[in-house]
Biopython code that builds the backbone (N, CA, C, O; Angstrom):
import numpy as np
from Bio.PDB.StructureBuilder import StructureBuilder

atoms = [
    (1, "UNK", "N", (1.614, 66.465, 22.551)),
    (1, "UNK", "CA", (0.496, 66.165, 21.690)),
    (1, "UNK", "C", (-0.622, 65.467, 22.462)),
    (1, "UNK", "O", (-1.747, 65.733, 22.039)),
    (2, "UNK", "N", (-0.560, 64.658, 23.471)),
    (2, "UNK", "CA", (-1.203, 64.100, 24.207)),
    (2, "UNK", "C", (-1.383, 64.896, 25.399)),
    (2, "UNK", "O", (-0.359, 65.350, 25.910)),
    (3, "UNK", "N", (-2.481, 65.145, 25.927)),
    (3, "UNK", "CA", (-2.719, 65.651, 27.581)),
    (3, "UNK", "C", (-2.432, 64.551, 28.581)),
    (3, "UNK", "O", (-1.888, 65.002, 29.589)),
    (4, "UNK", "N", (-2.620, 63.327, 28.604)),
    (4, "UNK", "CA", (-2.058, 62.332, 29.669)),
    (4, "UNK", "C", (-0.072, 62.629, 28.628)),
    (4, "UNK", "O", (0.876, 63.303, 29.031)),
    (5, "UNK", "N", (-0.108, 62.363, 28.206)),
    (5, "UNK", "CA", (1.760, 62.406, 28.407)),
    (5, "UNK", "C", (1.753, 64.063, 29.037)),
    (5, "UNK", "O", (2.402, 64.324, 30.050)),
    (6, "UNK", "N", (1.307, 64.650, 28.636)),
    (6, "UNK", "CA", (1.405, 66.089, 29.172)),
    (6, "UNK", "C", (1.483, 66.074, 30.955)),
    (6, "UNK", "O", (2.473, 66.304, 31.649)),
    (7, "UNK", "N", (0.436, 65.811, 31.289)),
    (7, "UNK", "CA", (0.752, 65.595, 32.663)),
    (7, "UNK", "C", (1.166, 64.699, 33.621)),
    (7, "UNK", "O", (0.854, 64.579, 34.805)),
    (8, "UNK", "N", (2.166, 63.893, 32.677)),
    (8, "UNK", "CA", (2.859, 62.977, 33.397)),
    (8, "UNK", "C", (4.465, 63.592, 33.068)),
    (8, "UNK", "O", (5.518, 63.149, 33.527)),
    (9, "UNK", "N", (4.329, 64.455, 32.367)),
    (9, "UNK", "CA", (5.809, 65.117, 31.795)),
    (9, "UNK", "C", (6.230, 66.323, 33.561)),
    (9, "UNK", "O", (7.255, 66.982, 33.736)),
    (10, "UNK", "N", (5.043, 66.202, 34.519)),
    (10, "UNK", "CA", (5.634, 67.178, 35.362)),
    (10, "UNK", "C", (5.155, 66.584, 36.894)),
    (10, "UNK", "O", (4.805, 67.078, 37.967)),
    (11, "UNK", "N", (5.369, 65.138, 36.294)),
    (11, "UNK", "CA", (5.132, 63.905, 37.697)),
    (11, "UNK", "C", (6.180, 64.478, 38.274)),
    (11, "UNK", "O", (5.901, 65.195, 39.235)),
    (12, "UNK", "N", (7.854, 64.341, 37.845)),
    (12, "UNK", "CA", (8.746, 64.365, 39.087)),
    (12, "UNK", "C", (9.059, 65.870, 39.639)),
    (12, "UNK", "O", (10.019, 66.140, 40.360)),
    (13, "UNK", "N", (8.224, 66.668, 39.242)),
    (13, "UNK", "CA", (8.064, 67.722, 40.141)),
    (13, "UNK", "C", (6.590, 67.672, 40.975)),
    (13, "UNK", "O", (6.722, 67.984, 42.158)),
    (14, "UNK", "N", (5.675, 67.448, 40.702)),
    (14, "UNK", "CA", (4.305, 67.530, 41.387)),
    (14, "UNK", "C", (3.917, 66.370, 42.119)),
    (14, "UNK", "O", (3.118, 66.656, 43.011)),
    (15, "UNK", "N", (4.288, 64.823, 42.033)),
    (15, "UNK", "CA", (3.764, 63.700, 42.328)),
    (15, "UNK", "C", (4.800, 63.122, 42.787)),
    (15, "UNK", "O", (4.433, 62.056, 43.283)),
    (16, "UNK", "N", (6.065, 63.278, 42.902)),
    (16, "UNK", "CA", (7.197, 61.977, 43.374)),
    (16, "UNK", "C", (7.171, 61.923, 45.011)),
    (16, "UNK", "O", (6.497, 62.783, 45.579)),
    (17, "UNK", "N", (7.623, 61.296, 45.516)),
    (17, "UNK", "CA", (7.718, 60.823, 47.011)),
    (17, "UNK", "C", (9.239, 61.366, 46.959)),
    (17, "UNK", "O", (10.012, 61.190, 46.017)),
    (18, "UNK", "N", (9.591, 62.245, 48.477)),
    (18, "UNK", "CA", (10.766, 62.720, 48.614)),
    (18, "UNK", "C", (11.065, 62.733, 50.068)),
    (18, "UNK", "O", (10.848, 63.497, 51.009)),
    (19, "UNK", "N", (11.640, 61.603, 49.887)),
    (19, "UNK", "CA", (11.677, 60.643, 51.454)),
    (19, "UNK", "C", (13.088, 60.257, 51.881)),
    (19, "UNK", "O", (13.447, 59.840, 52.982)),
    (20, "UNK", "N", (14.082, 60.561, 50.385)),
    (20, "UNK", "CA", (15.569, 60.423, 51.132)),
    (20, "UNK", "C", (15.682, 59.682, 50.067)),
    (20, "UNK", "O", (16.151, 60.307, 49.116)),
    (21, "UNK", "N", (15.424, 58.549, 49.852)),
    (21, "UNK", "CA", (15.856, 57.570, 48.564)),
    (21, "UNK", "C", (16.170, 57.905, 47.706)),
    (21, "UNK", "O", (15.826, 59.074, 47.535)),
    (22, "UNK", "N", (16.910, 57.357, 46.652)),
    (22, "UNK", "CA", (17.002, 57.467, 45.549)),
    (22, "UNK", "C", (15.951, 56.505, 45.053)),
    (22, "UNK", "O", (15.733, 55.433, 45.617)),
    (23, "UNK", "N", (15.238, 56.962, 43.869)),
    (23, "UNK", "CA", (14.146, 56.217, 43.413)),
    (23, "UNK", "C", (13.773, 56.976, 42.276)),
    (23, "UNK", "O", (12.729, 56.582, 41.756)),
    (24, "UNK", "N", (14.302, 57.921, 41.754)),
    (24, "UNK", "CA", (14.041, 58.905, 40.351)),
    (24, "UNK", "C", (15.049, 59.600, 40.321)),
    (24, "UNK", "O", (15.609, 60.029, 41.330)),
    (25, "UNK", "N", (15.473, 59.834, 38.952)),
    (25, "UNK", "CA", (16.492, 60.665, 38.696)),
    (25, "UNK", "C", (16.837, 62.022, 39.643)),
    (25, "UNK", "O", (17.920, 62.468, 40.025)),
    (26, "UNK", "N", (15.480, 62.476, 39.854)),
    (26, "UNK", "CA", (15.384, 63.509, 40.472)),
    (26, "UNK", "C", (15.606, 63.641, 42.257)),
    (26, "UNK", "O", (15.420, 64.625, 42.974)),
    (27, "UNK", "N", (15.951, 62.611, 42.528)),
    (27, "UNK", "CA", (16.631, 62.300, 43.543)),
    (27, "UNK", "C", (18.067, 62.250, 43.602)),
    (27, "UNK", "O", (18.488, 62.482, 44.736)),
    (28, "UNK", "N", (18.999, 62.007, 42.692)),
    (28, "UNK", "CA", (20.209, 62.156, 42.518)),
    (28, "UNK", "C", (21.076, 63.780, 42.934)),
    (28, "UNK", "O", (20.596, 64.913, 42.919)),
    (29, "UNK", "N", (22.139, 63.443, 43.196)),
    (29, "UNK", "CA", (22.535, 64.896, 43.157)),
    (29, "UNK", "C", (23.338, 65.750, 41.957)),
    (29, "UNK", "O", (23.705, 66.925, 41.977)),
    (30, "UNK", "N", (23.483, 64.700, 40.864)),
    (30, "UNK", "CA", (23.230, 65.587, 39.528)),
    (30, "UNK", "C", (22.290, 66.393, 39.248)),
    (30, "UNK", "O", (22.657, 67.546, 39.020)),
    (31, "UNK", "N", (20.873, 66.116, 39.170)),
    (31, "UNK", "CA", (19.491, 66.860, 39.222)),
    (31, "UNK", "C", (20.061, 68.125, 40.179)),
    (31, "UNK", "O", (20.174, 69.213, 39.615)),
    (32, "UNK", "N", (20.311, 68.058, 41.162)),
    (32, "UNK", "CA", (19.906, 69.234, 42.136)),
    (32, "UNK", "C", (20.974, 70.680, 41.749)),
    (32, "UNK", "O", (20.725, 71.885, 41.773)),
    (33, "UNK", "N", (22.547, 69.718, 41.313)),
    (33, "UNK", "CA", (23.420, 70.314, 40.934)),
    (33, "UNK", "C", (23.176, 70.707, 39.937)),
    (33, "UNK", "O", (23.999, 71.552, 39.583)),
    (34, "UNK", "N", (22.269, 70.489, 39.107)),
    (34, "UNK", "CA", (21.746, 71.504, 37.656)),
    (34, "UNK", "C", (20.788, 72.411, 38.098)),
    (34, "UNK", "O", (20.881, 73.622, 37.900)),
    (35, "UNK", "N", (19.697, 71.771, 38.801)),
    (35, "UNK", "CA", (18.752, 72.889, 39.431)),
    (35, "UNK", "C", (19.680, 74.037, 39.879)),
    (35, "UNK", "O", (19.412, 75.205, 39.599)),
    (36, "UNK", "N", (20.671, 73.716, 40.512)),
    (36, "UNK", "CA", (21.515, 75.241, 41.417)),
    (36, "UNK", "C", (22.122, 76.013, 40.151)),
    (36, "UNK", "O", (22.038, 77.223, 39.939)),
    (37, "UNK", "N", (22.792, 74.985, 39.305)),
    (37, "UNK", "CA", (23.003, 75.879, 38.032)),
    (37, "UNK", "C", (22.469, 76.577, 37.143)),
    (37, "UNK", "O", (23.077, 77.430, 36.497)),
    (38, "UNK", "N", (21.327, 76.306, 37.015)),
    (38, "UNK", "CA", (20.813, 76.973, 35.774)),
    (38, "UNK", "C", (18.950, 77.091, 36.397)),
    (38, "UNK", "O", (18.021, 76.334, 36.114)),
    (39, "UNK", "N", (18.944, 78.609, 37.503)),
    (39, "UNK", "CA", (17.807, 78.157, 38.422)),
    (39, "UNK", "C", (16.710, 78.479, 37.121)),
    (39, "UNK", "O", (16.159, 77.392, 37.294)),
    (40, "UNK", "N", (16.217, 78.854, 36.385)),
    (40, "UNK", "CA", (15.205, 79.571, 35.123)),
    (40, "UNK", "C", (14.841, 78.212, 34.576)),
    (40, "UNK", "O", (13.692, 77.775, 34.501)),
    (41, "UNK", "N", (16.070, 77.517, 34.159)),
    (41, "UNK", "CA", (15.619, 76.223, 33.458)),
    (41, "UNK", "C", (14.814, 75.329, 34.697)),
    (41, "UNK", "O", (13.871, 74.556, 34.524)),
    (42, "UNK", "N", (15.360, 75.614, 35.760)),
    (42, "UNK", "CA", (14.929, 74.149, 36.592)),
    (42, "UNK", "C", (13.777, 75.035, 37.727)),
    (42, "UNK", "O", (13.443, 74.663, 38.852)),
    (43, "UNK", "N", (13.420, 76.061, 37.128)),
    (43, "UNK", "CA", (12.087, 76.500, 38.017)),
    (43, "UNK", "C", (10.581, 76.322, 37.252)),
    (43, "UNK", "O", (9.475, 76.467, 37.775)),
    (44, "UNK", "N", (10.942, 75.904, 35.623)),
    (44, "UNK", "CA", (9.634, 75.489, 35.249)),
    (44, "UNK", "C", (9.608, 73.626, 35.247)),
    (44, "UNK", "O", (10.473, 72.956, 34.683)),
    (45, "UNK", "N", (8.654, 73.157, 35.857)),
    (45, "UNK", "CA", (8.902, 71.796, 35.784)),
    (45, "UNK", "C", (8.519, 71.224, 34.267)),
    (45, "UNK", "O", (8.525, 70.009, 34.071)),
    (46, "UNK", "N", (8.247, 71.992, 33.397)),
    (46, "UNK", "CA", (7.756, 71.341, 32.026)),
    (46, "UNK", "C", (9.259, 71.204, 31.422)),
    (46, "UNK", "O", (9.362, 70.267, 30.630)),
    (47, "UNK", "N", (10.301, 71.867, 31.616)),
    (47, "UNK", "CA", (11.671, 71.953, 31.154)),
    (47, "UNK", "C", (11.832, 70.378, 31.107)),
    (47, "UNK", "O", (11.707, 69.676, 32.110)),
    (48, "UNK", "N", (12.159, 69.830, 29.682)),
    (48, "UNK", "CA", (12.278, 68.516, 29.393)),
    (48, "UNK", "C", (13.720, 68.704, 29.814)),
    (48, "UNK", "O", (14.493, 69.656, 29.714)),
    (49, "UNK", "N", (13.861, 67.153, 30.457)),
    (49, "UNK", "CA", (15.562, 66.563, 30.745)),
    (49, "UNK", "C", (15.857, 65.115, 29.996)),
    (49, "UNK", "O", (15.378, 63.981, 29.967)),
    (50, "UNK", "N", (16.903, 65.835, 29.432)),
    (50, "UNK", "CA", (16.598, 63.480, 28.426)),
    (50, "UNK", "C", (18.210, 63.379, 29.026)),
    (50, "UNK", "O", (18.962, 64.218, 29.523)),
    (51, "UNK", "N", (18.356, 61.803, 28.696)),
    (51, "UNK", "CA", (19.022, 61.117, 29.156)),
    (51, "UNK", "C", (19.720, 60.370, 27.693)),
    (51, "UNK", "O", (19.369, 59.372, 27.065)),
    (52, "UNK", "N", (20.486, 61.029, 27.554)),
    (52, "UNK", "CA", (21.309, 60.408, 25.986)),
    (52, "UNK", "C", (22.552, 59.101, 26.652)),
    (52, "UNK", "O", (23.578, 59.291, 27.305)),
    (53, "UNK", "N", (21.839, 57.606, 26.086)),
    (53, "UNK", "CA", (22.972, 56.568, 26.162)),
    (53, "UNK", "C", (23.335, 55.813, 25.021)),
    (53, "UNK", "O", (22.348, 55.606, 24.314)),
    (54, "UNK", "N", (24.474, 55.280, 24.538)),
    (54, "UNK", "CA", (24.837, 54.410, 23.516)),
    (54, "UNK", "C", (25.790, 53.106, 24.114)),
    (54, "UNK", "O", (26.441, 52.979, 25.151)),
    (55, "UNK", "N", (25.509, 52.081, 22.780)),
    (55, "UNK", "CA", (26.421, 51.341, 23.695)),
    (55, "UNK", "C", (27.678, 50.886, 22.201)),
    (55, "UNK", "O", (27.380, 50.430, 21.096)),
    (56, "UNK", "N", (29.006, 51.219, 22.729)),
    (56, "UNK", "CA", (30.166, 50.919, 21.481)),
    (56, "UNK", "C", (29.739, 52.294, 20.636)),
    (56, "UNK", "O", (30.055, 51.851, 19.532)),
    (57, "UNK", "N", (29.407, 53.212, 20.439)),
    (57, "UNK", "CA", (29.770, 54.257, 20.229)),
    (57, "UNK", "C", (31.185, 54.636, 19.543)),
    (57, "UNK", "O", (32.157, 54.717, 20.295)),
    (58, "UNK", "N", (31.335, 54.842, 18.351)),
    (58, "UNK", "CA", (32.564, 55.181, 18.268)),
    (58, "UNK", "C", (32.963, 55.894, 17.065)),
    (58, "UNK", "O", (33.158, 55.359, 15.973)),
    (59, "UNK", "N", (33.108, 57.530, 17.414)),
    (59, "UNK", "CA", (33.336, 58.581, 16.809)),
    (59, "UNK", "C", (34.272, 58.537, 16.105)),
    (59, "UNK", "O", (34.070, 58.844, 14.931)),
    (60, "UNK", "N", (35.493, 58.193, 16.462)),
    (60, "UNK", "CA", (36.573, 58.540, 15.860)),
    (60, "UNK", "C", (37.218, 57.444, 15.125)),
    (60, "UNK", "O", (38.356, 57.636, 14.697)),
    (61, "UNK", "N", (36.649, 56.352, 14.932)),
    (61, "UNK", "CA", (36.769, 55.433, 14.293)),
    (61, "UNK", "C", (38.381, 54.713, 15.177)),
    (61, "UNK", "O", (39.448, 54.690, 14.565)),
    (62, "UNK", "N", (38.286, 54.307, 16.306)),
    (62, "UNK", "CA", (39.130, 54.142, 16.700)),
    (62, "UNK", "C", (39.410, 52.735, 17.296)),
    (62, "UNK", "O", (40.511, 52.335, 17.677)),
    (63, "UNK", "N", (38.081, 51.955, 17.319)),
    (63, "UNK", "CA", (37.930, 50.529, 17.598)),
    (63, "UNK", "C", (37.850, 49.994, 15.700)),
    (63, "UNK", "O", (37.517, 50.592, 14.677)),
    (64, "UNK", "N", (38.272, 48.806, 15.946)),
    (64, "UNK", "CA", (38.718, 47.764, 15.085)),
    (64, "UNK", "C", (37.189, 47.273, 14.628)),
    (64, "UNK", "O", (36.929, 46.127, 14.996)),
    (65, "UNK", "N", (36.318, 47.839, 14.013)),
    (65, "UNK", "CA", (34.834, 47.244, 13.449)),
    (65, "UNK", "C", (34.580, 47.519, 12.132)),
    (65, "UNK", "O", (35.116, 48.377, 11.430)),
    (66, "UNK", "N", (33.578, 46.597, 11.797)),
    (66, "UNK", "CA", (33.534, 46.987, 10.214)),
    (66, "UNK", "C", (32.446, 47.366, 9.766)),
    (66, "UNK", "O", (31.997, 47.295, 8.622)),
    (67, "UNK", "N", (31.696, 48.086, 11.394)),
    (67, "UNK", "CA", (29.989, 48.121, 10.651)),
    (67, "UNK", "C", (30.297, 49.511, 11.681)),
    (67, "UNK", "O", (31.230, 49.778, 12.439)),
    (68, "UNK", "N", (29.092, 50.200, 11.325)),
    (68, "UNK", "CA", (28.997, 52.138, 11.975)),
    (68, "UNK", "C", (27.242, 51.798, 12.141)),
    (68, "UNK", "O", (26.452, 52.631, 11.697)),
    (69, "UNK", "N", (26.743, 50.565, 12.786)),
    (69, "UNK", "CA", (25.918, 50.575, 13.407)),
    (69, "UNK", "C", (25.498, 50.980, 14.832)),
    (69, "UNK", "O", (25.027, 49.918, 15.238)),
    (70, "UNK", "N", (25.381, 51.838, 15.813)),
    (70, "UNK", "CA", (25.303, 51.987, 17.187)),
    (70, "UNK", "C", (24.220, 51.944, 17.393)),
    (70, "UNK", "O", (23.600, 52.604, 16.560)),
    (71, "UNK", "N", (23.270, 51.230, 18.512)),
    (71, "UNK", "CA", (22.065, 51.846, 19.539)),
    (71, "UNK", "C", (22.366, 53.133, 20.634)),
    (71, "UNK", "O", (23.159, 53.527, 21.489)),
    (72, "UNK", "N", (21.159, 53.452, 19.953)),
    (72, "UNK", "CA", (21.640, 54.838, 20.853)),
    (72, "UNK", "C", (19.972, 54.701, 21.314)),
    (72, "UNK", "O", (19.020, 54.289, 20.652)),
    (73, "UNK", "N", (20.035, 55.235, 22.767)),
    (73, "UNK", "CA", (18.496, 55.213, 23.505)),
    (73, "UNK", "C", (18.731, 56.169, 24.379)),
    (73, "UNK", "O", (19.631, 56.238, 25.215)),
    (74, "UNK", "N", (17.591, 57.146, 24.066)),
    (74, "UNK", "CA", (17.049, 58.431, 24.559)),
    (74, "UNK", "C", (16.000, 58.440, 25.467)),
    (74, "UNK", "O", (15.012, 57.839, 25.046)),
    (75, "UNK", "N", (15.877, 58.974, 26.690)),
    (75, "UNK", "CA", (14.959, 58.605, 27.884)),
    (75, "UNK", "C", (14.783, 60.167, 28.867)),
    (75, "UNK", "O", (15.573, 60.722, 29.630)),
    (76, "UNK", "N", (13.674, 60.446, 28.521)),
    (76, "UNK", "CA", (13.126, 61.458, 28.855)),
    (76, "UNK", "C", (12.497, 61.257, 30.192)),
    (76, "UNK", "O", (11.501, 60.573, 30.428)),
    (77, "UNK", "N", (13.342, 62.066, 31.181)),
    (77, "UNK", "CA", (13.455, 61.773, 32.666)),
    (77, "UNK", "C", (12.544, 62.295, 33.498)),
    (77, "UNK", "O", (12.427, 62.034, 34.695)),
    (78, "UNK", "N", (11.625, 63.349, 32.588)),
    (78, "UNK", "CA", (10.663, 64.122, 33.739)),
    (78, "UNK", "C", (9.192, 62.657, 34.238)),
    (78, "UNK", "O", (8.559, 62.459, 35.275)),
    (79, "UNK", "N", (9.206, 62.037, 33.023)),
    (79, "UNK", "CA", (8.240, 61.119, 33.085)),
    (79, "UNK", "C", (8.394, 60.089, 34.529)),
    (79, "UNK", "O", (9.560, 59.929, 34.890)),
    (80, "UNK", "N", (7.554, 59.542, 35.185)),
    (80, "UNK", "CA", (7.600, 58.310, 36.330)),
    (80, "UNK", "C", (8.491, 57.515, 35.901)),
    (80, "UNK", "O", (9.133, 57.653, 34.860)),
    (81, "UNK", "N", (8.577, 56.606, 36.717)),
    (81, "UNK", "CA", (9.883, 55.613, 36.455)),
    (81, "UNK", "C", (9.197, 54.275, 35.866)),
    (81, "UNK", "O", (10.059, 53.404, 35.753)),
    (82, "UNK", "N", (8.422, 54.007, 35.616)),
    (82, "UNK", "CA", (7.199, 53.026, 35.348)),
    (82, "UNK", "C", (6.896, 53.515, 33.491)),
    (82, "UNK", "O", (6.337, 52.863, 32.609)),
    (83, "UNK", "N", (7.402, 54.621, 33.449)),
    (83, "UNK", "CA", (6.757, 55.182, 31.491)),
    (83, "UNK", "C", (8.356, 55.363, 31.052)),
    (83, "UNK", "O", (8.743, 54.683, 30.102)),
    (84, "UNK", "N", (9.095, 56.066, 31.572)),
    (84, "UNK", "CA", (10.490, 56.386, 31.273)),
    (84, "UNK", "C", (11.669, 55.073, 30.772)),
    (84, "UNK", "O", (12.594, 55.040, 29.961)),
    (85, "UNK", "N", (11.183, 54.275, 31.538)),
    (85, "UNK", "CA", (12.241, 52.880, 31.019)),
    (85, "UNK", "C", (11.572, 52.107, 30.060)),
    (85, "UNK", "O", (12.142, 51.206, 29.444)),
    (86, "UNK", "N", (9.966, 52.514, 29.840)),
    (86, "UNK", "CA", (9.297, 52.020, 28.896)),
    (86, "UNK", "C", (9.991, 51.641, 27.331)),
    (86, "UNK", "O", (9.287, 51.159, 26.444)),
]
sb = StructureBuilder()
sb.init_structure("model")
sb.init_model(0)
sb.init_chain("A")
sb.init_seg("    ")
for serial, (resi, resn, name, xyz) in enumerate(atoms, 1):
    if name == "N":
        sb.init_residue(resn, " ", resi, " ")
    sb.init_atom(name, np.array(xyz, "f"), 0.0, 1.0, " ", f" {name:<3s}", serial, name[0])
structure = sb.get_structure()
């Protein structure tokens, strides 16, 4: 909906520093190991990647609680590392 989020959605393909570090997701070798898997998805850089985390999570009702409250935080990885942890 926005043109600045728009072109910050294809920073870690066009703008990242790739110098050996780890310093963006896209430095990891999960990233690369999906790129090899699925080359169509990971040859357009607009292809959104999110990052699904929770914390106490619990499906099967298998911990001892009395509330079915969880945080769950979603983090959309194509963005810089400076907007993404935002």
């Amino acid at each position: 909906m926005s043109s600045k989020t728009a072109e910050f959605m294809t920073w870690h393909h066009d703008q990242r520093t790739d110098d050996g570090l780890l310093r963006h997701p896209t430095d990891s070798l999960a990233w690369k190991s999906l790129d090899n898997k699925f080359l169509s998805f990971a040859s357009d850089p607009r292809s959104v990647r999110l990052g699904l985390a929770s914390d106490g999570f619990n499906p099967f009702k298998i911990m001892s609680t009395s509330y079915s409250t969880w945080p769950v935080v979603l983090v959309p990885y194509n963005l810089p590392p400076w907007l993404y942890m935002k």
